[in-house]
Backbone as JSON Lines, residues from 0, in Angstrom:
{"i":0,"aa":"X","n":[0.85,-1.2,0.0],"ca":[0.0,0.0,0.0],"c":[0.89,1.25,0.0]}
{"i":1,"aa":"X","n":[0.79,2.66,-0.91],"ca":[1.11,3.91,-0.73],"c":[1.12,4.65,0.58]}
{"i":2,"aa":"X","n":[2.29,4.87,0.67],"ca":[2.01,5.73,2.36],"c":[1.81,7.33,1.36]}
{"i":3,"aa":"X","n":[1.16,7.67,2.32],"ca":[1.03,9.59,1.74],"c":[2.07,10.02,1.05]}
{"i":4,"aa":"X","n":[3.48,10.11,1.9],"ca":[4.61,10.62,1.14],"c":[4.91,9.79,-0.19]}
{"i":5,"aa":"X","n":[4.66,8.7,-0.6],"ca":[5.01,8.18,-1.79],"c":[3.93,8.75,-2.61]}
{"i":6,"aa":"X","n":[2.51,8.73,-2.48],"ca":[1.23,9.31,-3.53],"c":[1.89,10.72,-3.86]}
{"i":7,"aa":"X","n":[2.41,11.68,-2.68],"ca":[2.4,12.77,-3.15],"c":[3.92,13.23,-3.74]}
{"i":8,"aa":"X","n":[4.5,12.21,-3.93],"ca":[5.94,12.19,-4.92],"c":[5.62,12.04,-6.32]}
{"i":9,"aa":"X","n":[4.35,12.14,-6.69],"ca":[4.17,11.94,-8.22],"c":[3.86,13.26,-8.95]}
{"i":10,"aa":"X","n":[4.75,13.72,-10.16],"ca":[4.21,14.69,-10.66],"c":[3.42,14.28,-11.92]}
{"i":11,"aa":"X","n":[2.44,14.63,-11.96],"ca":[1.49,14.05,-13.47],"c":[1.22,15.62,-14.36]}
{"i":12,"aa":"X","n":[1.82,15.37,-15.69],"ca":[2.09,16.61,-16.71],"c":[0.95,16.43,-17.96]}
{"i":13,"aa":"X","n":[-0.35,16.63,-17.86],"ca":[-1.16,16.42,-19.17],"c":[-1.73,17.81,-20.11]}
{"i":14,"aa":"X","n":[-1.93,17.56,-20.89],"ca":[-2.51,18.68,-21.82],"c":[-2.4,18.2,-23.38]}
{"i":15,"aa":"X","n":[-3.87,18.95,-24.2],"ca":[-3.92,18.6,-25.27],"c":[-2.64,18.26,-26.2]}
{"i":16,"aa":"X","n":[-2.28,17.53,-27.31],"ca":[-1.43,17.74,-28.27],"c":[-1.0,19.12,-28.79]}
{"i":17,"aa":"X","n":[-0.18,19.72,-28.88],"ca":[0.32,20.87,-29.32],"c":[0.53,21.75,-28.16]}
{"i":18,"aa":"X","n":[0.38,21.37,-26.68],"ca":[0.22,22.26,-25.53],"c":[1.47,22.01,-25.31]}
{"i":19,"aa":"X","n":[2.44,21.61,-25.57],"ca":[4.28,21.57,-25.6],"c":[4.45,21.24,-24.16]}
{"i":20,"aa":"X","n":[3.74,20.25,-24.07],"ca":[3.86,19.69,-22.51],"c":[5.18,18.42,-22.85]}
{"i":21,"aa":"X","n":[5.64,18.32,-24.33],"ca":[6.74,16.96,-24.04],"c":[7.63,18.29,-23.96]}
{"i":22,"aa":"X","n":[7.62,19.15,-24.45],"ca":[9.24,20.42,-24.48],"c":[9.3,20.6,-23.01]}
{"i":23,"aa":"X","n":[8.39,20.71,-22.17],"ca":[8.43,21.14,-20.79],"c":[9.08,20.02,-19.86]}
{"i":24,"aa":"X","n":[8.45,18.83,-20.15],"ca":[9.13,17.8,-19.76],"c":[10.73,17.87,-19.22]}
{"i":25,"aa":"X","n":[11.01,17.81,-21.17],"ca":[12.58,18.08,-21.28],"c":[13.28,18.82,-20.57]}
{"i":26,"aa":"X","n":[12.58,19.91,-20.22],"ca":[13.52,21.15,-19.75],"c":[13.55,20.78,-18.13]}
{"i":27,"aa":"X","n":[12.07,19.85,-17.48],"ca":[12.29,19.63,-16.3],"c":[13.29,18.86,-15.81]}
{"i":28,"aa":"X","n":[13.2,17.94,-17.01],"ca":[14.48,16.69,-16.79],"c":[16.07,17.17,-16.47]}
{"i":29,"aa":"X","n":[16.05,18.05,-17.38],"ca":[17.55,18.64,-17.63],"c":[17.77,19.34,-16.25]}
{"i":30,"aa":"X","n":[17.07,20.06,-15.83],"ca":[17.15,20.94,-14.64],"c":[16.34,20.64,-13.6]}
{"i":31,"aa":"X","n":[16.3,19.43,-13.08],"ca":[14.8,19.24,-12.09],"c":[15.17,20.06,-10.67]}
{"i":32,"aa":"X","n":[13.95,20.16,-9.84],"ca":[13.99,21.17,-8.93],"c":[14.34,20.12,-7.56]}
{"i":33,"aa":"X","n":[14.04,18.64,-8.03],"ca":[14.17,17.67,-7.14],"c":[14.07,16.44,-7.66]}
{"i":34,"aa":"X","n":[14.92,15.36,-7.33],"ca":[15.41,14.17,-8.07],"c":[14.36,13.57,-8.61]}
{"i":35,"aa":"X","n":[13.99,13.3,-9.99],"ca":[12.81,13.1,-10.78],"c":[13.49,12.44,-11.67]}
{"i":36,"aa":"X","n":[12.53,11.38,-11.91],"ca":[12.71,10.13,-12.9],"c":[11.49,9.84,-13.64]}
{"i":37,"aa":"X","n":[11.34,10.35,-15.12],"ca":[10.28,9.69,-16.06],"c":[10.05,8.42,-16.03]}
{"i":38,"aa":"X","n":[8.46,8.35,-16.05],"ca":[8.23,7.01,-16.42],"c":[7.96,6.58,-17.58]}
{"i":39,"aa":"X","n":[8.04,5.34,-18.02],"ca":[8.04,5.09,-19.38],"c":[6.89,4.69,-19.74]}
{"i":40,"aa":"X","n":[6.26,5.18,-20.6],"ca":[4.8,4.32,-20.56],"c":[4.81,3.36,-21.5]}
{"i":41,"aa":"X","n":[3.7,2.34,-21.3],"ca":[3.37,0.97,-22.16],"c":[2.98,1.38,-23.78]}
{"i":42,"aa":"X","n":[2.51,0.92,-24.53],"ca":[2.45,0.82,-26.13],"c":[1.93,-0.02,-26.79]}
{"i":43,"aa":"X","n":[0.99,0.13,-27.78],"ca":[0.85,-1.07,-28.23],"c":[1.46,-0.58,-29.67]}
{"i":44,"aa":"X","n":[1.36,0.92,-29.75],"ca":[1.37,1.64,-31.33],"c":[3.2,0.77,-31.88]}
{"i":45,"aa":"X","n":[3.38,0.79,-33.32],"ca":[4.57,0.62,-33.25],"c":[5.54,1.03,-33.31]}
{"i":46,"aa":"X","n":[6.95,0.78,-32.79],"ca":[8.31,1.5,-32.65],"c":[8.56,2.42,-33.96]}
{"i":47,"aa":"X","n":[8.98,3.76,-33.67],"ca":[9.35,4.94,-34.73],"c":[10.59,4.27,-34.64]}
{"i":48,"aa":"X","n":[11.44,5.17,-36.15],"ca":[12.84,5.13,-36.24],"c":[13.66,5.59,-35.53]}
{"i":49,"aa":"X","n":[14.62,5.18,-34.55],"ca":[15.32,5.63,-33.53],"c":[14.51,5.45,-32.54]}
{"i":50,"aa":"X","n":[13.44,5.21,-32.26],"ca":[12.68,4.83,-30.64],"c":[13.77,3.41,-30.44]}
{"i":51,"aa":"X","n":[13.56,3.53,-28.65],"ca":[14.68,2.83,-28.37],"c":[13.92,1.7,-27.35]}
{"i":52,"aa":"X","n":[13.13,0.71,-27.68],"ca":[12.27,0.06,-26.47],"c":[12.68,-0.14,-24.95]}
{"i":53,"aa":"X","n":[11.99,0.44,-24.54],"ca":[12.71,0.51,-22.37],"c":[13.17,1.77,-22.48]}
{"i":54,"aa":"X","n":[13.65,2.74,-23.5],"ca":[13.88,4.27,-22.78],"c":[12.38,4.84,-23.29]}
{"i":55,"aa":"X","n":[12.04,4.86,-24.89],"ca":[10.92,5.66,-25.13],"c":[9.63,5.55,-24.56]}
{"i":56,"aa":"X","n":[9.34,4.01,-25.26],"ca":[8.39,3.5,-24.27],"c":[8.52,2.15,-24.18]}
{"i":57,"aa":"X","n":[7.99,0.94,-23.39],"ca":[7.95,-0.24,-23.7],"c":[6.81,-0.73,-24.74]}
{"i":58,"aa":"X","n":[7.29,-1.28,-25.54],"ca":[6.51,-1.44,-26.66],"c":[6.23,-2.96,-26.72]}
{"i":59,"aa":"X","n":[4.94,-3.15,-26.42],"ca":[4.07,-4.21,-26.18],"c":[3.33,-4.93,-27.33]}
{"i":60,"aa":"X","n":[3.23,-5.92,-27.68],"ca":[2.4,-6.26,-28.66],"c":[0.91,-6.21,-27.87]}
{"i":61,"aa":"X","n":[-0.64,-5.88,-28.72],"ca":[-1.65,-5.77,-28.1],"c":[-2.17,-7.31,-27.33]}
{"i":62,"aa":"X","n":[-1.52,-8.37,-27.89],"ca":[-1.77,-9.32,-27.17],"c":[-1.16,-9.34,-25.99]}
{"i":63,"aa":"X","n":[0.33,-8.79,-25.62],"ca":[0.55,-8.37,-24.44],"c":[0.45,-7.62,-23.32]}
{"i":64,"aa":"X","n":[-0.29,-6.47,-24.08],"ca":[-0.8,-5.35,-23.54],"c":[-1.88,-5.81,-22.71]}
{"i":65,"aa":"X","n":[-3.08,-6.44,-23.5],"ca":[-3.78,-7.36,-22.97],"c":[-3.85,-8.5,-21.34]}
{"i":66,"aa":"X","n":[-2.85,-8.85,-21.73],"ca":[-2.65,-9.94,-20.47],"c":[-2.18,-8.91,-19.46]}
{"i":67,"aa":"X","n":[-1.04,-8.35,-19.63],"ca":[-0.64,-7.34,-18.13],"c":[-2.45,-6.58,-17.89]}
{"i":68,"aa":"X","n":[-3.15,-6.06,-18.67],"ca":[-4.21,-5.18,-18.28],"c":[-5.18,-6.33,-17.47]}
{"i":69,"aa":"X","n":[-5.16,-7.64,-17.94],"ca":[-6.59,-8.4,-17.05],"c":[-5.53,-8.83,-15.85]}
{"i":70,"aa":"X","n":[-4.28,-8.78,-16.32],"ca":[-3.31,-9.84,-14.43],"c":[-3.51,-8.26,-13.6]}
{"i":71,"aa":"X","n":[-3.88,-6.74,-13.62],"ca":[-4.25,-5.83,-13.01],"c":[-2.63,-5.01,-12.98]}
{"i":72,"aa":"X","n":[-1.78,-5.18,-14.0],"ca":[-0.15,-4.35,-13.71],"c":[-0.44,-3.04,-14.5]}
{"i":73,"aa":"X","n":[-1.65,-2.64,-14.82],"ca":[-1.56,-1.08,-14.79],"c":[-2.02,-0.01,-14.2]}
{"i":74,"aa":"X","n":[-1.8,0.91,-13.37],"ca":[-2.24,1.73,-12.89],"c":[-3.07,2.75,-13.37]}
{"i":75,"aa":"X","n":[-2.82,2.89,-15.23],"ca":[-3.8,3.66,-16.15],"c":[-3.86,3.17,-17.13]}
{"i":76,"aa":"X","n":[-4.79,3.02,-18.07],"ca":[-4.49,2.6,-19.59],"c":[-5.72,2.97,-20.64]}
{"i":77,"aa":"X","n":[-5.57,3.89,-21.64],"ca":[-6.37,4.71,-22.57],"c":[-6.62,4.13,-23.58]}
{"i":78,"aa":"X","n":[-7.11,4.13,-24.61],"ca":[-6.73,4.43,-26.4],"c":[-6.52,5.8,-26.49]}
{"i":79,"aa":"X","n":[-5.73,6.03,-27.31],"ca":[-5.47,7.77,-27.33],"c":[-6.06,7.96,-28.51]}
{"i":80,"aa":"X","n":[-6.63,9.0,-28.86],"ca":[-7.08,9.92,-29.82],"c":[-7.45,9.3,-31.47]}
{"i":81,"aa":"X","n":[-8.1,8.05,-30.46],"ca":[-9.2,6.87,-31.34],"c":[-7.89,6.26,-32.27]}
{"i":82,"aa":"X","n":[-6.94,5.73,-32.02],"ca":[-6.14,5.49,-33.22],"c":[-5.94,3.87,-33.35]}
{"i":83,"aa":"X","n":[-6.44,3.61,-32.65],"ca":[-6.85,1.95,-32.01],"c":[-5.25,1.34,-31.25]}
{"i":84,"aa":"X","n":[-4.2,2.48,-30.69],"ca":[-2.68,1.86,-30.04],"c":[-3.47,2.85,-29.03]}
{"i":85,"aa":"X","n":[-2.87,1.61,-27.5],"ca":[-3.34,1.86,-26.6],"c":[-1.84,2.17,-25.82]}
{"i":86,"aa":"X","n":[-2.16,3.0,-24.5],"ca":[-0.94,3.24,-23.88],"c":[-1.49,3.32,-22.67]}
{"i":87,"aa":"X","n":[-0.55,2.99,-21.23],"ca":[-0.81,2.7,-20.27],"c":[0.71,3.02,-19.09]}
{"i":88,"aa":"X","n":[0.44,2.84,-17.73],"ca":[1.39,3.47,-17.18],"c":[1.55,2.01,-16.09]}
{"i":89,"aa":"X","n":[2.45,1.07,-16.29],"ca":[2.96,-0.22,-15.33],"c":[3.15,0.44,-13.77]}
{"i":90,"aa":"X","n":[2.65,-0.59,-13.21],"ca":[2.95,-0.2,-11.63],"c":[4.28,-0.73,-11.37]}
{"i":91,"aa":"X","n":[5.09,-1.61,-11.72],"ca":[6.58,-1.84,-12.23],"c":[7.49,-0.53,-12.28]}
{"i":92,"aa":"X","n":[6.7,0.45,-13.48],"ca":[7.73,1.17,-13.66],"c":[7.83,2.4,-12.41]}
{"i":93,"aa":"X","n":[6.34,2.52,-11.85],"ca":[6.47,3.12,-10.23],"c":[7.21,2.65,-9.32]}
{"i":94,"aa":"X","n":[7.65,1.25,-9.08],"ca":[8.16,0.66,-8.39],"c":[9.58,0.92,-8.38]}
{"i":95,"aa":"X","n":[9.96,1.0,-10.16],"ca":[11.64,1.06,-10.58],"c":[11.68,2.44,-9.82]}
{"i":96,"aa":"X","n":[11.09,3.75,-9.64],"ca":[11.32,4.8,-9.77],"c":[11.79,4.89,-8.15]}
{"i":97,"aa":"X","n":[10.97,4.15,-7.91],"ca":[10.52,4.77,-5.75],"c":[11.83,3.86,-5.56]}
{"i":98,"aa":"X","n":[12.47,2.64,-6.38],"ca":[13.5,2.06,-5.75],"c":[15.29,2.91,-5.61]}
{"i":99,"aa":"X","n":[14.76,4.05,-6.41],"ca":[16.18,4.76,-7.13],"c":[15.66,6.05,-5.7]}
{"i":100,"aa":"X","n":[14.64,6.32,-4.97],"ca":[14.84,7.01,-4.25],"c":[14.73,8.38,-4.97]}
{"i":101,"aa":"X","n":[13.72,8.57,-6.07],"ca":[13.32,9.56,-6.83],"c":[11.8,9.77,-7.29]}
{"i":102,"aa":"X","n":[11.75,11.15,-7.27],"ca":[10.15,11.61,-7.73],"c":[9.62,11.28,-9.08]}
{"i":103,"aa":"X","n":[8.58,10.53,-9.09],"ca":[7.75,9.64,-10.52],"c":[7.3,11.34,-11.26]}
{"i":104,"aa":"X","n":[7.65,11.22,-12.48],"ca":[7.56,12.11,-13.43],"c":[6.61,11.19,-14.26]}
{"i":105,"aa":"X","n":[5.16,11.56,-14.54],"ca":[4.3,11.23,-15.99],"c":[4.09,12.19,-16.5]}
{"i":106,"aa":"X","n":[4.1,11.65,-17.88],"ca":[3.23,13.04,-19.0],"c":[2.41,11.68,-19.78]}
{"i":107,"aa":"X","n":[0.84,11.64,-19.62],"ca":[-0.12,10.72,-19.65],"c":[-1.24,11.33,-20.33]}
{"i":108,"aa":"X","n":[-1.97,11.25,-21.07],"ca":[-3.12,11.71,-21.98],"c":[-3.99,12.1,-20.91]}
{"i":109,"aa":"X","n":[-5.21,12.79,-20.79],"ca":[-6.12,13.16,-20.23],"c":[-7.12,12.35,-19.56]}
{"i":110,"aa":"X","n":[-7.53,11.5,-20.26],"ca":[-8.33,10.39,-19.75],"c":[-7.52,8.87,-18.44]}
{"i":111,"aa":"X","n":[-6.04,8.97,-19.09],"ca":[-5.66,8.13,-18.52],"c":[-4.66,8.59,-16.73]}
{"i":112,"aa":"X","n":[-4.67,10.09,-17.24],"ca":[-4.69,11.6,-15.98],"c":[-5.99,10.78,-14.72]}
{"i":113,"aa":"X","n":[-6.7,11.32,-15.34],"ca":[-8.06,10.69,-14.55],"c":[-8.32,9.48,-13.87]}
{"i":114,"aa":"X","n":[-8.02,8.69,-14.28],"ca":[-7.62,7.13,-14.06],"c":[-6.69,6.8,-12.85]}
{"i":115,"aa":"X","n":[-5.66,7.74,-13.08],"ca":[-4.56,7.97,-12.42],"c":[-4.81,8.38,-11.15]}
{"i":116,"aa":"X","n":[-5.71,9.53,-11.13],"ca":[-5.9,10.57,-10.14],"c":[-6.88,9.51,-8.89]}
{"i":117,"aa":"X","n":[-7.59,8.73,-9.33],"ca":[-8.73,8.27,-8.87],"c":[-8.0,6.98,-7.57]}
{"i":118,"aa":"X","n":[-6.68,6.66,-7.99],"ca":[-6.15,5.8,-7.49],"c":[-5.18,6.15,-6.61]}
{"i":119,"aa":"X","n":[-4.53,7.73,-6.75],"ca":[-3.11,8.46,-5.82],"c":[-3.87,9.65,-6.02]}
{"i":120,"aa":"X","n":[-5.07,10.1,-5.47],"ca":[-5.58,11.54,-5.48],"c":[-4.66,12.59,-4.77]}
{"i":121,"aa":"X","n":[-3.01,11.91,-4.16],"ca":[-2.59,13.34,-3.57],"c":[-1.44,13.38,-4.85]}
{"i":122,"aa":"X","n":[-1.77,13.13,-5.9],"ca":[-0.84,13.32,-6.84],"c":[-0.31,15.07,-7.11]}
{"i":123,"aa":"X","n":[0.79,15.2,-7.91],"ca":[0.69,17.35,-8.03],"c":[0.48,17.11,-9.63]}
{"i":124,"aa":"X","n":[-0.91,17.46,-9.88],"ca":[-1.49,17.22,-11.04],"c":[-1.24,18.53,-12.25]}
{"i":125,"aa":"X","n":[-0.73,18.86,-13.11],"ca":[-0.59,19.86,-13.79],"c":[-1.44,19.8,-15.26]}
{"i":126,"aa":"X","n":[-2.01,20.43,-15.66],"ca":[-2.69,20.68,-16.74],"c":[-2.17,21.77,-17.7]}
{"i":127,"aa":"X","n":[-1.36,21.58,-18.57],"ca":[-0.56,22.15,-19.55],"c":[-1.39,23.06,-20.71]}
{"i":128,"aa":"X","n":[-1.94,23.98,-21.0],"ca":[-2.67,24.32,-21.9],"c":[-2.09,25.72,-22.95]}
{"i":129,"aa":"X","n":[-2.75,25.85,-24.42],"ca":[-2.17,27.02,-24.89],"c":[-3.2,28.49,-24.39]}
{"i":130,"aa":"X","n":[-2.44,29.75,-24.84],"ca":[-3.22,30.66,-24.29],"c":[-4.54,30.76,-25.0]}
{"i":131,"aa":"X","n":[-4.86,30.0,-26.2],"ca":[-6.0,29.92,-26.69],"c":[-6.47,28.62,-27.6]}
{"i":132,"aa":"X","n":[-7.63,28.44,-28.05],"ca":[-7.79,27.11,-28.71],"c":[-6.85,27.28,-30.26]}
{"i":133,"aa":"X","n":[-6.93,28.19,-30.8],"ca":[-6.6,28.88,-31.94],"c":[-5.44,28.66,-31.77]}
{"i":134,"aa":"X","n":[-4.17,28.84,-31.13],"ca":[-2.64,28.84,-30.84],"c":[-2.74,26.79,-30.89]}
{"i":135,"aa":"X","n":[-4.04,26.2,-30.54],"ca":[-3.48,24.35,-31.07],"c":[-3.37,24.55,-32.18]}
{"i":136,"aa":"X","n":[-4.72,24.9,-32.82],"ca":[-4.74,24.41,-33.91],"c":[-3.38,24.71,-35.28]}
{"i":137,"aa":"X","n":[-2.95,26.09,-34.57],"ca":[-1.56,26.44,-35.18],"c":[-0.43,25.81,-35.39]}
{"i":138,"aa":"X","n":[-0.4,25.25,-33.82],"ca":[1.19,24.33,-33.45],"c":[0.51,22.92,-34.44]}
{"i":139,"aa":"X","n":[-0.52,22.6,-34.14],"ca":[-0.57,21.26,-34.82],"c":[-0.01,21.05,-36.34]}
{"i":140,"aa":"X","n":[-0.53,22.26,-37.26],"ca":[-0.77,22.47,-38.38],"c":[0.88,22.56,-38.86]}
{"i":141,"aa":"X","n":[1.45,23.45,-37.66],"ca":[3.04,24.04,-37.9],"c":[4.01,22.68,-37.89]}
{"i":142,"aa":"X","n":[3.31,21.97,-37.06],"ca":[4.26,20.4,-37.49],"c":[4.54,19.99,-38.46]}
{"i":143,"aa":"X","n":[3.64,19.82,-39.28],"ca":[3.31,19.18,-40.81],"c":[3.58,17.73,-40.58]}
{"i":144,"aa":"X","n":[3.46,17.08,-39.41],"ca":[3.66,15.63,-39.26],"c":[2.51,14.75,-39.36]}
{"i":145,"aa":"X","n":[1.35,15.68,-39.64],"ca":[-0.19,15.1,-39.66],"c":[-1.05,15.13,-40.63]}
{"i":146,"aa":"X","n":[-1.82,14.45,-41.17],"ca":[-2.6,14.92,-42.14],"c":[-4.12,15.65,-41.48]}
{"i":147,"aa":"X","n":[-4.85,16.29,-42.01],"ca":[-5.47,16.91,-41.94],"c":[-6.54,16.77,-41.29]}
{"i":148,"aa":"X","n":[-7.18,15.49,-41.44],"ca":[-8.28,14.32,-40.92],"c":[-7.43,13.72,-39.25]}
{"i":149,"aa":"X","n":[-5.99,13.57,-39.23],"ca":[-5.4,13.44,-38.11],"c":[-5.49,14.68,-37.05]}
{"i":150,"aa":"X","n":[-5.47,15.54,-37.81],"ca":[-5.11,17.04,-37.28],"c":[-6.79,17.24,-36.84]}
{"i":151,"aa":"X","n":[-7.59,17.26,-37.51],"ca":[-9.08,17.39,-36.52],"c":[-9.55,16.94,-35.66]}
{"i":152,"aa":"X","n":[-8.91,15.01,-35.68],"ca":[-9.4,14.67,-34.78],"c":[-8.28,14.65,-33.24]}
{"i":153,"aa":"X","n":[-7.48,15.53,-33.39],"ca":[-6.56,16.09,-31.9],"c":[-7.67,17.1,-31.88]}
{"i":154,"aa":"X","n":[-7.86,17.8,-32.42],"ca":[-8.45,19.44,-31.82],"c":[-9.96,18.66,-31.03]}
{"i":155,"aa":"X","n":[-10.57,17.64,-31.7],"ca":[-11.61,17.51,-31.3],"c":[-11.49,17.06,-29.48]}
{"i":156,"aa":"X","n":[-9.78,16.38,-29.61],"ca":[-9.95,15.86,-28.28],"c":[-9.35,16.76,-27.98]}
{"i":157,"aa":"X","n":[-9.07,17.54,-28.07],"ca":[-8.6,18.61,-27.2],"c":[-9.69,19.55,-27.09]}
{"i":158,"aa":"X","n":[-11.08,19.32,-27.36],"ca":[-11.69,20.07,-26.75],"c":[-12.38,19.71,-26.01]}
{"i":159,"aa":"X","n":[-12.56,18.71,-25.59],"ca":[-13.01,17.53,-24.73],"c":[-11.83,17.51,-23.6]}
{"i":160,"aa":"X","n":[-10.78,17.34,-23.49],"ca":[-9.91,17.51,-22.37],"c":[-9.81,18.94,-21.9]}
{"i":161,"aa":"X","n":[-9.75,19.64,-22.77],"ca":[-10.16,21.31,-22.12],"c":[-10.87,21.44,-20.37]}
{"i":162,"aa":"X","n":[-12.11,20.51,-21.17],"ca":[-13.41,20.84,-20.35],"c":[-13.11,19.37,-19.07]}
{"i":163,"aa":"X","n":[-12.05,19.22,-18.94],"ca":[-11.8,18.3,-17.85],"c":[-10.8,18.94,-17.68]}
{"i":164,"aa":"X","n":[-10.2,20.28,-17.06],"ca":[-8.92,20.86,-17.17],"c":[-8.66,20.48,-15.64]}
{"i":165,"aa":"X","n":[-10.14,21.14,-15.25],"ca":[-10.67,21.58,-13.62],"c":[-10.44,20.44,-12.93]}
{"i":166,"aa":"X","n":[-9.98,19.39,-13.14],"ca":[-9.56,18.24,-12.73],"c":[-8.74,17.91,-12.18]}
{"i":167,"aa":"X","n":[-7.73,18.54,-12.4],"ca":[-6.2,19.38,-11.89],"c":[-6.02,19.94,-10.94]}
{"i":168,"aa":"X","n":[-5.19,20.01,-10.51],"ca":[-5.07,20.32,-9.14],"c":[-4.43,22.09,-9.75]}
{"i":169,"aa":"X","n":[-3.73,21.8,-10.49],"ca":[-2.97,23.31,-11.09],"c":[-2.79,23.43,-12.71]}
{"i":170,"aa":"X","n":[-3.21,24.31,-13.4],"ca":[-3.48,24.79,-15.19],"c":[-1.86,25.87,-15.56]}
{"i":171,"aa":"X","n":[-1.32,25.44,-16.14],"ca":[-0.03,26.4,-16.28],"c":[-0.25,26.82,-17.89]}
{"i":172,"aa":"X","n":[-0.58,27.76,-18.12],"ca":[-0.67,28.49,-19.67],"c":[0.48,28.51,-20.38]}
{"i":173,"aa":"X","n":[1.4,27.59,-21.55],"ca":[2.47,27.9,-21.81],"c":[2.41,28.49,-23.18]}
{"i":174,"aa":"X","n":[2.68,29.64,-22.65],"ca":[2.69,31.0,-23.62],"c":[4.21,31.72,-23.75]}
{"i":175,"aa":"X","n":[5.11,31.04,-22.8],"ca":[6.31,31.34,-23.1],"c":[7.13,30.16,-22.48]}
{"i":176,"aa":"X","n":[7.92,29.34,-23.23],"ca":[8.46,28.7,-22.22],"c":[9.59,28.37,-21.35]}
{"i":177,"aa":"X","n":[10.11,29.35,-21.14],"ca":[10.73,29.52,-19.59],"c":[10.14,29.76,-18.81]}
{"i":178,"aa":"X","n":[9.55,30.98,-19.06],"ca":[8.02,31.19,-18.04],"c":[7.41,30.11,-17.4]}
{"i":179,"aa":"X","n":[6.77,29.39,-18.21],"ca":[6.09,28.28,-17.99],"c":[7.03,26.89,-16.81]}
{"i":180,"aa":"X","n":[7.91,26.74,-17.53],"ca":[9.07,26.1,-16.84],"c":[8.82,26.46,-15.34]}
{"i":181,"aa":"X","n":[9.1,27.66,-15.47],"ca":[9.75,28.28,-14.04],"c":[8.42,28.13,-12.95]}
{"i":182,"aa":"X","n":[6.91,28.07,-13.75],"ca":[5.85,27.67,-12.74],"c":[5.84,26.9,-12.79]}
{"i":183,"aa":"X","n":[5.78,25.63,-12.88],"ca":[6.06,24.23,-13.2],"c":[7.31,24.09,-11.81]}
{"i":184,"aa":"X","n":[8.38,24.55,-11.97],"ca":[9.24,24.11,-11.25],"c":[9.03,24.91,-9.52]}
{"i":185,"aa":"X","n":[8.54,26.06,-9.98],"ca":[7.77,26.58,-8.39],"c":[6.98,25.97,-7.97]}
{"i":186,"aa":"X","n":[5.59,25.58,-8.72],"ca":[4.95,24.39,-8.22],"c":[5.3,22.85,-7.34]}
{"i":187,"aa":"X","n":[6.23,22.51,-8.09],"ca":[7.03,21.24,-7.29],"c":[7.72,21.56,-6.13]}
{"i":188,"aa":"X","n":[8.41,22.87,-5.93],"ca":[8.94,23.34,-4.62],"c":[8.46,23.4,-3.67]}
{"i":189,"aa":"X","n":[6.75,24.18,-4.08],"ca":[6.16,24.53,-2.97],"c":[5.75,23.39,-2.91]}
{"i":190,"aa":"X","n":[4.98,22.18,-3.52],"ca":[4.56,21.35,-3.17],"c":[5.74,20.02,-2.19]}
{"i":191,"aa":"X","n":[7.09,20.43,-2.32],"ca":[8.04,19.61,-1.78],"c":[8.14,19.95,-0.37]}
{"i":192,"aa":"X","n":[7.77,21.41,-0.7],"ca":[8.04,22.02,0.58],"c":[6.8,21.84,2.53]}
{"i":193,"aa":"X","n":[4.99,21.59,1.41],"ca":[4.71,21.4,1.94],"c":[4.39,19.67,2.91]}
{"i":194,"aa":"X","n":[4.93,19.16,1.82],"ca":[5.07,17.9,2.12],"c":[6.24,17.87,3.3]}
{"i":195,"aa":"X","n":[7.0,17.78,3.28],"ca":[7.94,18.01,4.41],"c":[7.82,19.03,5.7]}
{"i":196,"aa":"X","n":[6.63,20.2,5.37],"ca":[5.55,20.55,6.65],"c":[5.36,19.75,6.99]}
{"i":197,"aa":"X","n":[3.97,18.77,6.51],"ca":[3.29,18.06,6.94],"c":[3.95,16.97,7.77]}
């Protein structure tokens, strides 16, 4: 069982596609405010060129994905943004993290946020968003990694996760990102800080 101080060692990072919540990541990693270790999440989608299986993500066949989800080894697990590859977060890889004596870092889709929350509600939940709906649909478009029919159906879920923002414990607008960074990384302080009140 979770004692308090382990639930509230988790930072969970979600927000629509294009809300540059993986750039924020990065920058936390590089500079964390306190010893933080990503977790890797599960997969069923398949390995990109240069994905590296066990750092990017573990990449599961769906028949495997399968069996860990009914033996109960995930703590969250979605379809993301209807594409029929499912992704999920191992209680394994919580385990690897708390054994290194470091704070669990997720960045987890919205629905599987929720999932999450329902099971470690003293999680420090962050909700990543742009300063407007108009600024997604931009970044998406500015990728050119999507086709067009791909590209609608993110905005659609991103307007659907919008309206579950309030879910969060804290909404960080990244409209600049150092800025953004720098609340992000105040957030974890104060929240380190009050934990060690308590």
């Amino acid at each position: 069982m979770n004692t308090p101080s382990e639930e509230w060692r988790i930072i969970l990072l979600s927000g629509p596609a294009g809300s540059g919540k993986s750039t924020l990541v990065k920058r936390l990693l590089a500079d964390p405010p306190v010893p933080l270790e990503m977790s890797i999440s599960a997969t069923t989608r398949p390995m990109r060129p240069g994905e590296v299986n066990g750092e990017d993500y573990h990449f599961l066949s769906p028949e495997e994905f399968e069996q860990k989800r009914l033996a109960g080894e995930f703590i969250e697990y979605a379809e993301v943004h209807r594409s029929g590859y499912w992704y999920g977060t191992l209680e394994s890889e919580i385990d690897r993290i708390r054994s290194l004596d470091k704070w669990v870092l997720l960045e987890i889709d919205v629905e599987g946020a929720l999932n999450l929350l329902k099971l470690y509600p003293n999680t420090l939940s962050i909700f990543i968003r742009t300063p407007s709906f108009e600024e997604y649909e931009r970044r998406l478009k500015d990728r050119q990694t999507e086709t067009a029919e791909v590209i609608e159906r993110r905005l659609q879920t991103a307007k659907k996760e919008l309206q579950l923002a309030d879910s969060y414990r804290y909404q960080v607008v990244n409209d600049d990102l150092d800025r953004a960074t720098q609340e992000i990384k105040d957030l974890i302080i104060r929240w380190e800080a009050d934990l060690h009140a308590g």
